[in-house]
KOLGU-877818 format. One record per residue (C-alpha): residue number from 1; y, x, z negated. Coordinates in pm, whole numbers. Each point is the difference from the previous one (the first is absolute). Layout:
<atoms>
<num = NUM&y = Y&x = X&z = Z> $
...
</atoms>
This chain:
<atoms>
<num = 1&y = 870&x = 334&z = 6910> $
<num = 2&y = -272&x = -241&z = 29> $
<num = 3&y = -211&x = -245&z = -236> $
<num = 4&y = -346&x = 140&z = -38> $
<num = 5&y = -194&x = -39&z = -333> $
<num = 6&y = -134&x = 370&z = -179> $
<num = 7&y = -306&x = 57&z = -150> $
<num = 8&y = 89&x = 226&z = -288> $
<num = 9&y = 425&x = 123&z = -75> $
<num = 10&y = -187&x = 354&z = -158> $
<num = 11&y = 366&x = 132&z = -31> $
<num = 12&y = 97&x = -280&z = -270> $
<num = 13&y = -310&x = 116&z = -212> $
<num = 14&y = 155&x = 331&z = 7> $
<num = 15&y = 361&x = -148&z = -73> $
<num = 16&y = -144&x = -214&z = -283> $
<num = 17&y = -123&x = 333&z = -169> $
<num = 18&y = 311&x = 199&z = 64> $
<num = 19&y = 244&x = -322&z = -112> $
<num = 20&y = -234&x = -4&z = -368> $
<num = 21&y = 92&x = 400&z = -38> $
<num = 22&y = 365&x = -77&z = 66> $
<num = 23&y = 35&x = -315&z = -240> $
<num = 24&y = -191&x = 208&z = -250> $
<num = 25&y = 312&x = 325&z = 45> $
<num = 26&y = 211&x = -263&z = 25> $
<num = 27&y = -65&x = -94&z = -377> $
<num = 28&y = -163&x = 335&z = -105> $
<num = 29&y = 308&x = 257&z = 172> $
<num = 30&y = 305&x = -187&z = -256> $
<num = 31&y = -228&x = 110&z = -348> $
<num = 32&y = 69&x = 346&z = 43> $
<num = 33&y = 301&x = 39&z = 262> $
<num = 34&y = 393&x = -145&z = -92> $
<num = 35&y = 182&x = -182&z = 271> $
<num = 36&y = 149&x = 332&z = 105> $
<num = 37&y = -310&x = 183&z = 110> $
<num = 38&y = -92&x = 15&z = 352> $
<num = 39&y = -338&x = -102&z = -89> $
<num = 40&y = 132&x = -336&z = -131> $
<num = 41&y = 239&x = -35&z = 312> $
<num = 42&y = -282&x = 31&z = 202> $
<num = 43&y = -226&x = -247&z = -187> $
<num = 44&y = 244&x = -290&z = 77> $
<num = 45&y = -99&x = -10&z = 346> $
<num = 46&y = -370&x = -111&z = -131> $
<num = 47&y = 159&x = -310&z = -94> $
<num = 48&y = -72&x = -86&z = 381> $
<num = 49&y = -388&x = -10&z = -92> $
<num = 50&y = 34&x = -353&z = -181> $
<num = 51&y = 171&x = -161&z = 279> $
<num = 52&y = -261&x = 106&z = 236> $
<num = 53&y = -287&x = -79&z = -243> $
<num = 54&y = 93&x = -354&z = 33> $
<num = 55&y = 23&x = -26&z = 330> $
<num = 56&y = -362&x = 162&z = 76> $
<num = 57&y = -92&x = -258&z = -207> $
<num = 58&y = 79&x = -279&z = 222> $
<num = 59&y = -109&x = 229&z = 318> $
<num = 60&y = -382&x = 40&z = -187> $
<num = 61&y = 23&x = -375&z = -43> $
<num = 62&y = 82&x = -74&z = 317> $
<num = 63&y = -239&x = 210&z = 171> $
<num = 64&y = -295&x = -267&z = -157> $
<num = 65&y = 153&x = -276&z = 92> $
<num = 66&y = 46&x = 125&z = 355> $
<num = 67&y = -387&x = 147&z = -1> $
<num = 68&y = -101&x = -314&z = -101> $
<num = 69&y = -147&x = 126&z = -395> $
<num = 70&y = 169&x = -295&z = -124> $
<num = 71&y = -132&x = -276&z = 239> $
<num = 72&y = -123&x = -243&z = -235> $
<num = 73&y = 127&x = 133&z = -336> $
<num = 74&y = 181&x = -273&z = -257> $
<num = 75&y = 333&x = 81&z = -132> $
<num = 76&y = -163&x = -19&z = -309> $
<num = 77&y = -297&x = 300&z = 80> $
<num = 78&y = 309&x = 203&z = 135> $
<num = 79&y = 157&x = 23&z = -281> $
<num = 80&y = -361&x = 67&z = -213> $
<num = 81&y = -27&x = 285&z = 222> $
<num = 82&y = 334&x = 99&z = -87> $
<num = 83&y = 20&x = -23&z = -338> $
<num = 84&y = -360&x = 190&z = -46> $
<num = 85&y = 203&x = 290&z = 189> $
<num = 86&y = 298&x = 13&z = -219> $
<num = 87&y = -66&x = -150&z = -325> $
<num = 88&y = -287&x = 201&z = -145> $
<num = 89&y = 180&x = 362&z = 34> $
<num = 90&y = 345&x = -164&z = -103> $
<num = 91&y = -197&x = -143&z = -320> $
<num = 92&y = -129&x = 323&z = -104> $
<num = 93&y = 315&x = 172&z = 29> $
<num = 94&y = 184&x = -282&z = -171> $
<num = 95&y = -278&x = 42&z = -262> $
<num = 96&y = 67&x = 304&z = -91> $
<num = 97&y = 407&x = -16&z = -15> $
<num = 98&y = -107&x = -287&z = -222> $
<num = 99&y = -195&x = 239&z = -222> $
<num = 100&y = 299&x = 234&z = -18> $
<num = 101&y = 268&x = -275&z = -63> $
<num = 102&y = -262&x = -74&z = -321> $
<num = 103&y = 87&x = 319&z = -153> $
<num = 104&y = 379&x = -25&z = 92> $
<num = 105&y = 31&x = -333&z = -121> $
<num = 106&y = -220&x = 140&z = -355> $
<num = 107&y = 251&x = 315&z = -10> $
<num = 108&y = -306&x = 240&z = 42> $
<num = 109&y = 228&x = 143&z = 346> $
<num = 110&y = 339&x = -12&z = 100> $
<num = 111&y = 97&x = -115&z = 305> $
<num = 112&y = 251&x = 156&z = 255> $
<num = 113&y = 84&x = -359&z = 160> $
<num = 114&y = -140&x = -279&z = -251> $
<num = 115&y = 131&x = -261&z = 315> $
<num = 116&y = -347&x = 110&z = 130> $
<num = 117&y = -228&x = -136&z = -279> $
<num = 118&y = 196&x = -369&z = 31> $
<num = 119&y = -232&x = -243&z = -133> $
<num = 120&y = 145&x = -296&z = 185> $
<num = 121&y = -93&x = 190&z = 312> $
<num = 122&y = -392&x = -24&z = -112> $
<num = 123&y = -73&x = -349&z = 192> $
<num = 124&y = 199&x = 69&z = 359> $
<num = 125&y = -172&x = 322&z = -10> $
<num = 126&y = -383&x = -136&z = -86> $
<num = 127&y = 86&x = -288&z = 279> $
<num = 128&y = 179&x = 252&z = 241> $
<num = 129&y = 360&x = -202&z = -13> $
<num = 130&y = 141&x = 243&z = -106> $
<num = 131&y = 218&x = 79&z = 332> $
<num = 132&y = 53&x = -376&z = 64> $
<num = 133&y = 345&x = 38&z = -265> $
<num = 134&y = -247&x = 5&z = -346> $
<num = 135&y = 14&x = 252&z = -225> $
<num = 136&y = 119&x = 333&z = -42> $
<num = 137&y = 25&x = 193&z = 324> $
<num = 138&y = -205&x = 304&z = -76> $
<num = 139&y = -181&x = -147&z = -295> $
<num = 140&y = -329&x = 209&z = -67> $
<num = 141&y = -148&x = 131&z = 302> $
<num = 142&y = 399&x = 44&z = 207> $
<num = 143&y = -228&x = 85&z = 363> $
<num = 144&y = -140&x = -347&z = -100> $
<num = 145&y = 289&x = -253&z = 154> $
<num = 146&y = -89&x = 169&z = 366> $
<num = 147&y = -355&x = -235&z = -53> $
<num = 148&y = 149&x = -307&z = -165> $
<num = 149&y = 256&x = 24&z = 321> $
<num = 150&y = -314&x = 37&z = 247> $
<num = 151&y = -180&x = -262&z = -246> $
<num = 152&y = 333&x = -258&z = 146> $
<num = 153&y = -88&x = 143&z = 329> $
<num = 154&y = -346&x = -100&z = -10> $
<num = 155&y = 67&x = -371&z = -141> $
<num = 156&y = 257&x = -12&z = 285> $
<num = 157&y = -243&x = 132&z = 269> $
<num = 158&y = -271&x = -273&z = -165> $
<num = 159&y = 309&x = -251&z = 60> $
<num = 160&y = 10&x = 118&z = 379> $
<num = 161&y = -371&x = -4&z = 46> $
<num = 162&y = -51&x = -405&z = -88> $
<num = 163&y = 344&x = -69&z = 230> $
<num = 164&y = -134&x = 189&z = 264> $
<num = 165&y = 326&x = 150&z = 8> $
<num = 166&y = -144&x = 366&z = 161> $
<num = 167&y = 134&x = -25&z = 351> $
<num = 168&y = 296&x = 273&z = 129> $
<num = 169&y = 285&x = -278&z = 13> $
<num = 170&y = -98&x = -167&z = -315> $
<num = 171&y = -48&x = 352&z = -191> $
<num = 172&y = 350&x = 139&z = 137> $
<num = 173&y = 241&x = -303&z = -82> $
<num = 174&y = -220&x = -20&z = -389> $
<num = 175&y = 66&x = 413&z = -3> $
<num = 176&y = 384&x = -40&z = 87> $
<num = 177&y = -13&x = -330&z = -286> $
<num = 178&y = -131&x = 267&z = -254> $
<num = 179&y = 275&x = 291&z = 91> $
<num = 180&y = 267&x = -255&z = -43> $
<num = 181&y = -147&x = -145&z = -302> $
<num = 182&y = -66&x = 386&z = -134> $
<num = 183&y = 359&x = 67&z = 101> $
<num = 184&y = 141&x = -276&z = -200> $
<num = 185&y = -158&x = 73&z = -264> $
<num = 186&y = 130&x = 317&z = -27> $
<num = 187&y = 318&x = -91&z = 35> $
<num = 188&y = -40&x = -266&z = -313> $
<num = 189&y = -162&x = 262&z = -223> $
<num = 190&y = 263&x = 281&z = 80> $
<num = 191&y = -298&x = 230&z = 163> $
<num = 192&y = -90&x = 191&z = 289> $
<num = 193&y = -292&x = -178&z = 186> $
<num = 194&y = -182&x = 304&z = -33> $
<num = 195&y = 72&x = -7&z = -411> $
<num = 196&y = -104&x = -348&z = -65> $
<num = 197&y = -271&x = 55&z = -230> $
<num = 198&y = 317&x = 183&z = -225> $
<num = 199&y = 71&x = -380&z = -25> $
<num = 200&y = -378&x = -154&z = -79> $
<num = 201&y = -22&x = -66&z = 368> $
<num = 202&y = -180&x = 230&z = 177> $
<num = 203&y = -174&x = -300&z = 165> $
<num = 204&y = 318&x = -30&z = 212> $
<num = 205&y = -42&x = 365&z = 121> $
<num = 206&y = -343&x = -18&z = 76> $
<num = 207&y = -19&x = -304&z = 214> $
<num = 208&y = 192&x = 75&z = 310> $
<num = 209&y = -152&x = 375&z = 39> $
<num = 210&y = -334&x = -198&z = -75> $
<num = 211&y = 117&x = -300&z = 260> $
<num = 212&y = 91&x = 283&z = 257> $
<num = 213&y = -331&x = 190&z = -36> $
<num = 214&y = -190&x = -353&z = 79> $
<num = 215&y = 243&x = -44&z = 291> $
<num = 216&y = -78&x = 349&z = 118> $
<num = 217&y = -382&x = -32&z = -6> $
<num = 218&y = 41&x = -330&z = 216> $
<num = 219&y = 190&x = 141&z = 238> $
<num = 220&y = -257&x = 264&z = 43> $
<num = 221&y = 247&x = 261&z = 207> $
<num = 222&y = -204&x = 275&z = 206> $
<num = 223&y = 186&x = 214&z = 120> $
<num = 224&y = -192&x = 241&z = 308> $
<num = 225&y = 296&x = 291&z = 42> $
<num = 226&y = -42&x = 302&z = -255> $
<num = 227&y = 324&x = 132&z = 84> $
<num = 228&y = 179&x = -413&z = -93> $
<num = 229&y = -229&x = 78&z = -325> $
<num = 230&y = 135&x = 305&z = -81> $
<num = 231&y = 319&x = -71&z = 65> $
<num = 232&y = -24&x = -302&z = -259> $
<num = 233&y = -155&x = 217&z = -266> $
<num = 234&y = 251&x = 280&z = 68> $
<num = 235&y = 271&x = -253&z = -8> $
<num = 236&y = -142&x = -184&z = -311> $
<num = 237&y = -29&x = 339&z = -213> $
<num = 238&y = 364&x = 151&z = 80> $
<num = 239&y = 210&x = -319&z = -77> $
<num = 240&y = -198&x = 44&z = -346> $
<num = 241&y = 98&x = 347&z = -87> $
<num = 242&y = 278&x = 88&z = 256> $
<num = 243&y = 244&x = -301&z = -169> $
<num = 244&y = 189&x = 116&z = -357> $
<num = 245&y = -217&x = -108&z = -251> $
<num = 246&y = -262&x = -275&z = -8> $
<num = 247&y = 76&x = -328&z = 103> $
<num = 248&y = -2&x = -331&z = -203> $
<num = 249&y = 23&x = -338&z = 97> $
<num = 250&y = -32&x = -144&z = 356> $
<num = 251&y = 15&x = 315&z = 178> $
<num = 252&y = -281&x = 115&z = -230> $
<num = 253&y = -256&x = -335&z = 108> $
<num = 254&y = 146&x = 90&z = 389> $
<num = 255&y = -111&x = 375&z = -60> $
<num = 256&y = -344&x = -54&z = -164> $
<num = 257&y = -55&x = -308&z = 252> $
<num = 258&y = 24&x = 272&z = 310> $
<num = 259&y = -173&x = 239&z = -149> $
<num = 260&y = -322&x = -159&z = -69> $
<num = 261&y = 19&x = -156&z = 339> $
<num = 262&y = 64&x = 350&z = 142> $
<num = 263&y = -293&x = 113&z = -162> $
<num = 264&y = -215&x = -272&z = 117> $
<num = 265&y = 154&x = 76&z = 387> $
<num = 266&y = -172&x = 338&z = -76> $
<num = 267&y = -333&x = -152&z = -92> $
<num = 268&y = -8&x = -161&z = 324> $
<num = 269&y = 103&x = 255&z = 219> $
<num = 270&y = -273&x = 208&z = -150> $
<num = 271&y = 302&x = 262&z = -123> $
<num = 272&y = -129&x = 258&z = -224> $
<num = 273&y = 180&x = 6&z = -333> $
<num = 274&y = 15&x = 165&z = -368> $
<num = 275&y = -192&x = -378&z = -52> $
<num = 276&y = -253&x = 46&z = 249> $
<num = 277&y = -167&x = 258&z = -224> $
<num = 278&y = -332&x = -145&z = -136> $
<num = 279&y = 33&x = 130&z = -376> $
<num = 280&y = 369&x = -143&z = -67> $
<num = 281&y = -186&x = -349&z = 125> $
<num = 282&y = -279&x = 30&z = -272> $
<num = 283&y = 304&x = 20&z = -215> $
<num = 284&y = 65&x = -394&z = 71> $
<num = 285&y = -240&x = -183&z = -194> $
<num = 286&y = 139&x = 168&z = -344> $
<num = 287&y = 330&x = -119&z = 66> $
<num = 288&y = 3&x = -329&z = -205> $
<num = 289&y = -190&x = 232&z = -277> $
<num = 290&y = 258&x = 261&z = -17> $
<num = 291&y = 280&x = -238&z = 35> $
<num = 292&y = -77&x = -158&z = -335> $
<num = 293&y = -149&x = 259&z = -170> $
<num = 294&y = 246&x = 251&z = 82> $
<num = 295&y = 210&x = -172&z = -315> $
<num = 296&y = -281&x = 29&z = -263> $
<num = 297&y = -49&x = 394&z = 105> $
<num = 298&y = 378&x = 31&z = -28> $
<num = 299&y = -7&x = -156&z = -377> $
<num = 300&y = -262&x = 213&z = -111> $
<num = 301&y = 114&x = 349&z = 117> $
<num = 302&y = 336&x = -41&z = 5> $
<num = 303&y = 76&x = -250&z = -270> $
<num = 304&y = -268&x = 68&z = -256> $
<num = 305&y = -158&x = 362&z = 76> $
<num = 306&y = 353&x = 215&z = 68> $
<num = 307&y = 277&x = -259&z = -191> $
<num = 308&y = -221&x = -88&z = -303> $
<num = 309&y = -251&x = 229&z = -58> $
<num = 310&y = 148&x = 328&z = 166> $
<num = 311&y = 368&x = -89&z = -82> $
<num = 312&y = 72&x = 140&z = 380> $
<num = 313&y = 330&x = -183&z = 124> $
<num = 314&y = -152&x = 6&z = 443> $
<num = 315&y = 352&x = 23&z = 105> $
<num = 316&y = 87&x = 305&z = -174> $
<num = 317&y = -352&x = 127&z = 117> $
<num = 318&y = 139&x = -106&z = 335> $
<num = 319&y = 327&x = 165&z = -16> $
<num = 320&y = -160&x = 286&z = -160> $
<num = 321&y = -306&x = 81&z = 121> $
<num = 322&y = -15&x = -203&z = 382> $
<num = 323&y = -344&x = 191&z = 95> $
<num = 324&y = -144&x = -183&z = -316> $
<num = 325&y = 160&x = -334&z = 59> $
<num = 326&y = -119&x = 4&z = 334> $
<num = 327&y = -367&x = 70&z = -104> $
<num = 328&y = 13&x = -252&z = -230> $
<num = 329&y = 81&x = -275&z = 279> $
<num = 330&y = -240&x = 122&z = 194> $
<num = 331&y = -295&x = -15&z = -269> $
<num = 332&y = 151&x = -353&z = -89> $
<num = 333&y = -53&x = -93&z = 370> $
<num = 334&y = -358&x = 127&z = 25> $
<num = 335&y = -71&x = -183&z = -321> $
<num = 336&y = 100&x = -349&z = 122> $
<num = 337&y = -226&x = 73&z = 314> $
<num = 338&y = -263&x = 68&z = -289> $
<num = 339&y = 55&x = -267&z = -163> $
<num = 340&y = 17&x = -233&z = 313> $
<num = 341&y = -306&x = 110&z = 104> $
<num = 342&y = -197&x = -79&z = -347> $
<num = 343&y = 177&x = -343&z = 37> $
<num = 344&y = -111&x = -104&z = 371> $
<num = 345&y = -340&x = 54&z = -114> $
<num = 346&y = 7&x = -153&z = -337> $
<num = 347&y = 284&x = -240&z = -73> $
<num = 348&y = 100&x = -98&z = 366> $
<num = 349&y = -356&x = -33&z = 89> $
<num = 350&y = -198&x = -207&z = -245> $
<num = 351&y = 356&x = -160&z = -130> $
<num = 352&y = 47&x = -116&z = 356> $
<num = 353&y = -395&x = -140&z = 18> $
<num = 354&y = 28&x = -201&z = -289> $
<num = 355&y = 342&x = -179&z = 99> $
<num = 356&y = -194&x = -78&z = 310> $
<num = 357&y = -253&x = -68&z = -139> $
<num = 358&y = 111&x = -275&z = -219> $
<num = 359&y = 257&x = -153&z = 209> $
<num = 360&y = -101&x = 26&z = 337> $
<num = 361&y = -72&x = -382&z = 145> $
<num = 362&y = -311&x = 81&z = 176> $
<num = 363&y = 10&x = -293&z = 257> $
<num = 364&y = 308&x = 139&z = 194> $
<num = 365&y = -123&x = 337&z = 48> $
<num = 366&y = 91&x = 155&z = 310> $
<num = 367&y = -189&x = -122&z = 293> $
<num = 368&y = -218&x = 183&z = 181> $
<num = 369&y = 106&x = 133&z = 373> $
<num = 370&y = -203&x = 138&z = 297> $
<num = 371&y = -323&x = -41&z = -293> $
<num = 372&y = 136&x = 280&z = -157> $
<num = 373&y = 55&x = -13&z = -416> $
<num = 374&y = 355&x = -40&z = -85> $
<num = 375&y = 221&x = 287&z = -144> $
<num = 376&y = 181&x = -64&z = -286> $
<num = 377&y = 367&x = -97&z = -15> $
<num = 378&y = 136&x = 323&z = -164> $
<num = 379&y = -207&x = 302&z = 21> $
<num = 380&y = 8&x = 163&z = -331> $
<num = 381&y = 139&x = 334&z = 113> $
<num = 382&y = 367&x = -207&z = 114> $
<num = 383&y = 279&x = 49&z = -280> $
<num = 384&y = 257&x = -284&z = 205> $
</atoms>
C-alpha cells in the first residue's frame, strides 16, 4: 500500500446511497415483521449502516482538509458551513413532530409511545444537544440523534482545525483517546458502545468511527494490486455474514473499520464493484434527505394512514399477507427518496443559503489558490 491522494472515492457515493436504504429497512422492516420473521433477522445486520455512516463522515472531512478546501477557513465558518448542512432539514422534520406532539398533547390523537412527544426534549433538539446526554433519546424525529452526534463531531473537528491537530500521529493517539473514552463510557452507562445513544449518548458512538474516518482520509492508503483489493473486500463481506449473527461492540467498530477501508483499497486499484455502478452513486446526495425523512414517511403511513385511519395492525399484515408488507416497505422507501429530493431543492437549499448567509464572517473566506475561486467547505450534495 502506498500514500497517494484520490481525486474522487465514487464508490462511497454509491455506499452513502445504499447505507440510507438500509437505515431506512432497518426502521421500516420491525413495523410489519415480529422478531421471529426472517425478514426481521435479516434487518439486524443493517444496524452496520450507522457505524459506517459515521465514519464516512470523518473520511469526507478529511479528504478537504487533505485537498486543501479548508486552507484558510475559521473554526468558526466551519462550523457555519456545517450547521447550514444539518440544521435546516433537521428543523423541518423536528417541525413537524412538533406539529403532531400538538395534537397528542390536545388529545385530538393517541400516541403509540408518548416518550416521543417529551417536551423537555424541545430545546436539545432545536440546539442539536440532544446526543450530548440531554433529553430523551429518540425524542421527535428518533433518526435525528445520528446529526446531533455528527453536530459533536463537527465542533470537535472545529476544535482540531484551530490546534492544528490534523497530522497522522496526532490524529491516531486523539482516535485511540476517543475509543477509550467511548469504551468507558459504556462501561459506566451499562451499554454496548455501539448502543450508546440507548443511554442519551450517542455522541460517544459517533466520535471514534468519526475520529477513524479522519484518520483514514489522512493516511490516504492506495493500494495498486486488484487481487490485495479483492481479497480485502471478499474478506470484509464474509466475516459480516459468514459469523452467527451480527456483531455488537468492538468487533462490530473492527468489522465496519475494514470494510470501508476494503472498499476504498478497491477504489484505488480501479476494482470493479456493485459500487462502481454510476446510478447507485447518484443515489448519494439523497442520503442525508432520506435518512431524516425516512421517520416522517414512516409516521404518516404507518402510524396515521394504516393504525389510525385504516385500523390495519402492519404486523399482522406482515404475518399475514408478506407480499403486501413487503410492498409497503418498498413504497415507504421510494417515498423518502421523494421526499428527499423535494427537500435538497427546497429546504436544504435555500435553508442552507440563508444560515450562510447570515453568519458567514466574510473576511476569513477561503483564500484563493493557483487564481482560481475557492470551493466551498461542504458541497451541498455531502450528508457527513
Amino acid at each position: 500500500m502506498e500514500r497517494r491522494e484520490i481525486s474522487r472515492i465514487s464508490s462511497f457515493d454509491a455506499l452513502r446511497g445504499i447505507m440510507c436504504i438500509g437505515i431506512a429497512l432497518l426502521h421500516l422492516i420491525p413495523c410489519f415483521f415480529d422478531a421471529g420473521a426472517p425478514e426481521y433477522r435479516a434487518s439486524l445486520y443493517l444496524a452496520y449502516f450507522t457505524d459506517i455512516f459515521f465514519v464516512m463522515g470523518g473520511f469526507f472531512l478529511g479528504r478537504r482538509w487533505i485537498g486543501g478546501r479548508l486552507e484558510g477557513t475559521t473554526a468558526r465558518d466551519f462550523l457555519v458551513h456545517r450547521l447550514s448542512r444539518l440544521y435546516p432539514l433537521h428543523l423541518a422534520t423536528l417541525a413537524f413532530y412538533l406539529l403532531m406532539g400538538s395534537l397528542v398533547w390536545l388529545g385530538v390523537v393517541q400516541s403509540d409511545d408518548p416518550e416521543r412527544y417529551d417536551t423537555t426534549s424541545i430545546l436539545p433538539n432545536l440546539t442539536l444537544t440532544h446526543s450530548f446526554g440531554l433529553g430523551h433519546r429518540f425524542a421527535f424525529n428518533g433518526a435525528s440523534w445520528a446529526v446531533s452526534a455528527v453536530f459533536f463531531c463537527d465542533l470537535l473537528a472545529a476544535a482540531l482545525l484551530s490546534a492544528q491537530l490534523i497530522g497522522r500521529r496526532s490524529l491516531v493517539i486523539i482516535f485511540v483517546l476517543s475509543t477509550i473514552v467511548a469504551m468507558a463510557g459504556a462501561m459506566l452507562l451499562g451499554e454496548d458502545i455501539t448502543r450508546l445513544q440507548y443511554a442519551e449518548f450517542g455522541v460517544l458512538r459517533a466520535m471514534p468511527s468519526f475520529l477513524f474516518g479522519l484518520l483514514l482520509a489522512i493516511s490516504g492508503l492506495y493500494v495498486r494490486s486488484r487481487a490485495l483489493a479483492g481479497g480485502l473486500l471478499m474478506t470484509a463481506l464474509f466475516l459480516a455474514f459468514a459469523i452467527g449473527g451480527p456483531l455488537t461492540g468492538l468487533a462490530r467498530l473492527a468489522l465496519v473499520y475494514f470494510f470501508v477501508t476494503a472498499v476504498l483499497a478497491a477504489e484505488t486499484a480501479q476494482l470493479w464493484t456493485p459500487l462502481s455502478w454510476r446510478p447507485l452513486q447518484r443515489l448519494g446526495s439523497f442520503s442525508y434527505g432520506v435518512y431524516l425523512m425516512h421517520g416522517v414517511v414512516i409516521t404518516l403511513v404507518v402510524s396515521l394512514l394504516l393504525k389510525r385511519i385504516l385500523g390495519v395492525d402492519p404486523l399482522a399484515l406482515g404475518a399475514d399477507r408478506p407480499l403486501l408488507a413487503h410492498l409497503l416497505v418498498a413504497a415507504c422507501v421510494l417515498c423518502s427518496f421523494l421526499a428527499a429530493w423535494i427537500s435538497l431543492r427546497t429546504v436544504e437549499r435555500f435553508g442552507g443559503q440563508w444560515i450562510r448567509a447570515a453568519l458567514l464572517s466574510r473576511p476569513s473566506a477561503p483564500r484563493l489558490q493557483n487564481n482560481r475561486a475557492p470551493e466551498p467547505a461542504i458541497a451541498q450534495s455531502d450528508f457527513a
